[in-house]
C-alpha positions as CSV (number, residue, x, y, z in Angstrom):
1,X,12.1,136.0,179.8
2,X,13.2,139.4,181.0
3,X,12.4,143.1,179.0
4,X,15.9,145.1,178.6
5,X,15.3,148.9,178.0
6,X,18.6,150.6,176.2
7,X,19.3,153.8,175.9
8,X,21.0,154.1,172.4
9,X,23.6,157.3,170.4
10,X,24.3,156.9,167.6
11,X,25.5,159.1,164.4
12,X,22.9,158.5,161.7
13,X,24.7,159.2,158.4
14,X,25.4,156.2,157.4
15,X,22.1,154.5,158.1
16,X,18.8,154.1,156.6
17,X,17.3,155.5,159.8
18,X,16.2,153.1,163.1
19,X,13.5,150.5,161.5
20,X,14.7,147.9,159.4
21,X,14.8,148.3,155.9
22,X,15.2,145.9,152.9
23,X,17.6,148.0,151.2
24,X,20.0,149.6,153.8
25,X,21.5,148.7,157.1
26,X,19.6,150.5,159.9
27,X,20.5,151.1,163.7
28,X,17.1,148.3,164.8
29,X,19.6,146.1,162.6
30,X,22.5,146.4,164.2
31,X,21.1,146.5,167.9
32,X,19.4,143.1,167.2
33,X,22.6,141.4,165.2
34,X,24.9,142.6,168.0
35,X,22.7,141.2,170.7
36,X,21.8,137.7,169.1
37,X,25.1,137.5,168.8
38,X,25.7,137.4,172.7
39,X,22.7,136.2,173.7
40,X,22.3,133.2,171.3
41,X,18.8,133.8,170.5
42,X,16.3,135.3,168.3
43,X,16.3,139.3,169.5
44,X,13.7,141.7,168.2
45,X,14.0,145.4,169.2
46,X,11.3,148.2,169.9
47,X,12.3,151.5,169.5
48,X,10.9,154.7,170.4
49,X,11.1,156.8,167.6
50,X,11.5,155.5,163.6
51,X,14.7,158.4,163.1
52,X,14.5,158.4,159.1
53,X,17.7,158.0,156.8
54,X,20.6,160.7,158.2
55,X,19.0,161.7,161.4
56,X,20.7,161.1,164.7
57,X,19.8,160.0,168.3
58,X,21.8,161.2,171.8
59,X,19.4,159.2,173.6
60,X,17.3,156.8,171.3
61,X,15.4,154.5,173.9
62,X,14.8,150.7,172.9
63,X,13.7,147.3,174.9
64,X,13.8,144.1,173.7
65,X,12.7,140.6,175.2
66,X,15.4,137.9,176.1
67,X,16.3,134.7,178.5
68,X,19.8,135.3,180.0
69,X,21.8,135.8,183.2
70,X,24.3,138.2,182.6
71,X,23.5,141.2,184.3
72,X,22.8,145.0,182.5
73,X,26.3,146.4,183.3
74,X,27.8,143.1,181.5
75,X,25.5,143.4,178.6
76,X,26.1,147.0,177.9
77,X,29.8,146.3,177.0
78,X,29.0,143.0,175.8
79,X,27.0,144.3,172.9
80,X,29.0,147.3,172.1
81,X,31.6,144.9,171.2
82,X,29.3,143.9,168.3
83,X,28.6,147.4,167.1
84,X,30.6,149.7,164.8
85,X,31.7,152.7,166.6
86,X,29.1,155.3,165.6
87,X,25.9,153.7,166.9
88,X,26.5,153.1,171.1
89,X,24.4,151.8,173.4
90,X,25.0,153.6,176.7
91,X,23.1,151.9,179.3
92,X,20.9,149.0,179.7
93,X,18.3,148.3,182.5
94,X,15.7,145.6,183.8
95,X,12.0,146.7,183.2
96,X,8.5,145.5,183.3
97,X,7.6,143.6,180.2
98,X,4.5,146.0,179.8
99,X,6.8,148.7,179.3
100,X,6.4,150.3,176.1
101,X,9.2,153.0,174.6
102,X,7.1,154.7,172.7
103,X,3.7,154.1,174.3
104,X,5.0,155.0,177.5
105,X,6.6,158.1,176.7
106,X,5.8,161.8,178.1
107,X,7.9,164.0,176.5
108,X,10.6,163.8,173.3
109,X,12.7,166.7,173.0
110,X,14.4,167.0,169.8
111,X,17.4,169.2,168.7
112,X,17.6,170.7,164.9
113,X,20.7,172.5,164.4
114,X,21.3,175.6,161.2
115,X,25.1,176.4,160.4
116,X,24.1,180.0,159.2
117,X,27.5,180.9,158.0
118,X,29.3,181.7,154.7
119,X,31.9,178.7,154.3
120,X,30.7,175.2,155.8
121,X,32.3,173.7,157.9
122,X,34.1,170.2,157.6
123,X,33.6,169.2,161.3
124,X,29.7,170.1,161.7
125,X,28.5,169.1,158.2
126,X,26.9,165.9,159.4
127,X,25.5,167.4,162.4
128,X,24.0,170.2,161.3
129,X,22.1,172.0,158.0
130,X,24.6,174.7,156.6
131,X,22.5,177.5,155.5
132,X,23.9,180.6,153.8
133,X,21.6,182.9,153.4
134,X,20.8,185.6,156.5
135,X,18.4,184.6,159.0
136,X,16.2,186.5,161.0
137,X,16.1,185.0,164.1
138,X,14.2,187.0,165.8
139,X,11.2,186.7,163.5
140,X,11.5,183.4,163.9
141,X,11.1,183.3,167.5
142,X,8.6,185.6,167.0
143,X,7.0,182.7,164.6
144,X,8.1,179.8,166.9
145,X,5.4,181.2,170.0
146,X,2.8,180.3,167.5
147,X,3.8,176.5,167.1
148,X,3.7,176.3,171.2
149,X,0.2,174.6,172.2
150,X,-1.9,171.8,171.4
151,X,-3.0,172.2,167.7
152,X,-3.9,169.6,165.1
153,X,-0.5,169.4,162.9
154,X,-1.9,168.2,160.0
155,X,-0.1,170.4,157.8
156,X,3.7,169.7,159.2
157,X,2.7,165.8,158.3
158,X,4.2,164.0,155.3
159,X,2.2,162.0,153.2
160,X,2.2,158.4,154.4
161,X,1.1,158.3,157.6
162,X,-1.2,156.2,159.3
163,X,-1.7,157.8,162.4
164,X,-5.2,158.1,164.1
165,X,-5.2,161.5,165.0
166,X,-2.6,164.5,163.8
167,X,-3.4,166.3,166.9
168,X,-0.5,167.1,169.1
169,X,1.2,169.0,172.1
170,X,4.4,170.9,171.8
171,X,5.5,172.3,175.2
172,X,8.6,174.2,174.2
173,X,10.0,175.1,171.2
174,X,13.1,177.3,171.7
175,X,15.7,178.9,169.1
176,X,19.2,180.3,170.4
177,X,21.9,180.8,168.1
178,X,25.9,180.9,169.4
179,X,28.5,182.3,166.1
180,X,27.5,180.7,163.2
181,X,24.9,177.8,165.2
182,X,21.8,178.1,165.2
183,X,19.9,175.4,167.7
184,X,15.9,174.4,167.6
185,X,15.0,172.6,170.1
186,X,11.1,171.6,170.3
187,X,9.9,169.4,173.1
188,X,6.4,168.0,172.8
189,X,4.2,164.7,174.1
190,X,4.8,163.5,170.1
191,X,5.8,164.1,166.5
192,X,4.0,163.3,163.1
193,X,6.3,161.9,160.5
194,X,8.9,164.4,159.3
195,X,7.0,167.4,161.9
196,X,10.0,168.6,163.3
197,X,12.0,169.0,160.0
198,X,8.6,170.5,158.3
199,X,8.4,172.6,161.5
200,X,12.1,174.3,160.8
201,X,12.1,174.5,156.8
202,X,8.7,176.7,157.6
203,X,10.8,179.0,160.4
204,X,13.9,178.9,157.5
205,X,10.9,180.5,155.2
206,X,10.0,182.9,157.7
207,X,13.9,184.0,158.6
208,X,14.6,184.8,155.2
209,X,11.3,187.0,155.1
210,X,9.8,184.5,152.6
211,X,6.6,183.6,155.1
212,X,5.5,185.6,158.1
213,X,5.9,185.3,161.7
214,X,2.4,185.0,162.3
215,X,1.7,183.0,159.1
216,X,2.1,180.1,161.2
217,X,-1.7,180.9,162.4
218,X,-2.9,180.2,159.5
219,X,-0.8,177.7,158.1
220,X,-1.7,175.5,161.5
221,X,-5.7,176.5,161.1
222,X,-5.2,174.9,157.2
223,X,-4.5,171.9,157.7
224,X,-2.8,172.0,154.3
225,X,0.8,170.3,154.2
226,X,1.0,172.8,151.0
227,X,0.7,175.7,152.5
228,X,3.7,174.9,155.5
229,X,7.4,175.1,153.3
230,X,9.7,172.0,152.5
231,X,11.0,169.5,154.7
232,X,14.5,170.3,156.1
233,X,17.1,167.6,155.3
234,X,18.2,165.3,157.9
235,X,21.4,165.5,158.9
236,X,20.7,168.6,161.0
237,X,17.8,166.6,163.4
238,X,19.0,164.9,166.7
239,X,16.4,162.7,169.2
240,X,18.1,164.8,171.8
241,X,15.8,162.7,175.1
242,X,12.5,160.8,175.9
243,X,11.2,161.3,179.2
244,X,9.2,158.4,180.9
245,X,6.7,158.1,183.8
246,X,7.3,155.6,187.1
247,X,6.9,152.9,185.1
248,X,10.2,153.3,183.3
């Protein structure tokens, strides 16, 4: 028995996000149809991050356990024969079974993008949140140095999670903007459910001069998920990389 680690795109819009669900088809799905399919054998896949319903993944990172002899570079094409053409699975590697994707991982750097403009547009709709109204970005830099650190998010949390601890690290969290784009891009050592979209409908707030920039202080010193703003929508969130350790 051999571990396979993936690395996995795919264009979420038409899924009920990675982990399988009993009312929607789901990328974890897919992945583990596609490869029992070839392999001949039961296939269950670890991912590294649960994307929810409508997000995306450049680089979603997965393993799963199987008995065979074709090599990686066969597999990979092998596979992607089985999948429909928005969910990809770029690359494929032998690791150690005690490798874990999500366990295992250092940094995930995800990528929420803002069309700030006055007319949406038909090309970028799925990709990124179109927004209307003017936004200030520089306040929301401003805001965005306050989220950099290791804080307890408590308050950028959704309801339903079962984590131990809310406490996490966000190393970079930058905000550029090119025409009508805006890009977030937030790199930290972990998320809680729905942070990162909780994270950017809070800077929205703060652009529109609704919350501000230093607000964040006291919004993180709270605690209180009612006091951060509402959760962005998903299409506009991209797992944009995980980075591993040696052991990878």
């Amino acid at each position: 028995m051999s571990r396979f680690k993936l690395i996995v795109a795919y264009d979420g819009t038409h899924y009920h996000g990675f982990a399988k669900q009993p009312n929607g088809i789901t990328i974890q799905e897919l992945l583990e149809k596609a490869a029992e399919a070839i392999l001949n054998q039961p296939i269950h896949v670890i991912g590294a991050g649960r994307t929810d319903t409508g997000v995306h993944a450049k680089a979603q990172c997965c393993v799963f356990d199987a008995t065979t002899e074709i090599m990686p570079e066969r597999l990979v094409k092998a596979i992607n024969s089985k999948l429909p053409r928005d969910v990809v699975v770029q690359s494929i590697e032998l690791v150690s079974e005690a490798f874990h994707p999500r366990y295992a991982a250092k940094r995930k750097t995800y990528r929420y993008q803002i069309h700030n403009g006055k007319v949406q547009d038909p090309f970028i709709y799925r990709y990124a949140y179109f927004y209307p109204y003017k936004l200030d970005l520089r306040k929301m830099q401003e805001a965005a140095t306050h989220i950099v650190g290791k804080h307890d998010f408590a308050a950028f949390c959704s309801a339903g999670s079962s984590v131990k601890t809310t406490i996490r690290e966000v190393y970079r969290l930058e905000i550029t903007k090119q025409g009508e784009l805006i890009q977030i891009d937030i790199c930290g050592n972990g998320f809680l459910y729905n942070m990162v979209r909780i994270i950017v409908g809070t800077l929205i707030e703060v652009g529109i001069g609704r919350k501000a920039p230093d607000s964040l202080v006291t919004i993180i010193e709270s605690k209180n998920r009612k006091l951060a703003s509402p959760t962005a929508p998903p299409q506009g969130l991209m797992m944009l990389n995980i980075e591993y350790g040696e052991e990878a």
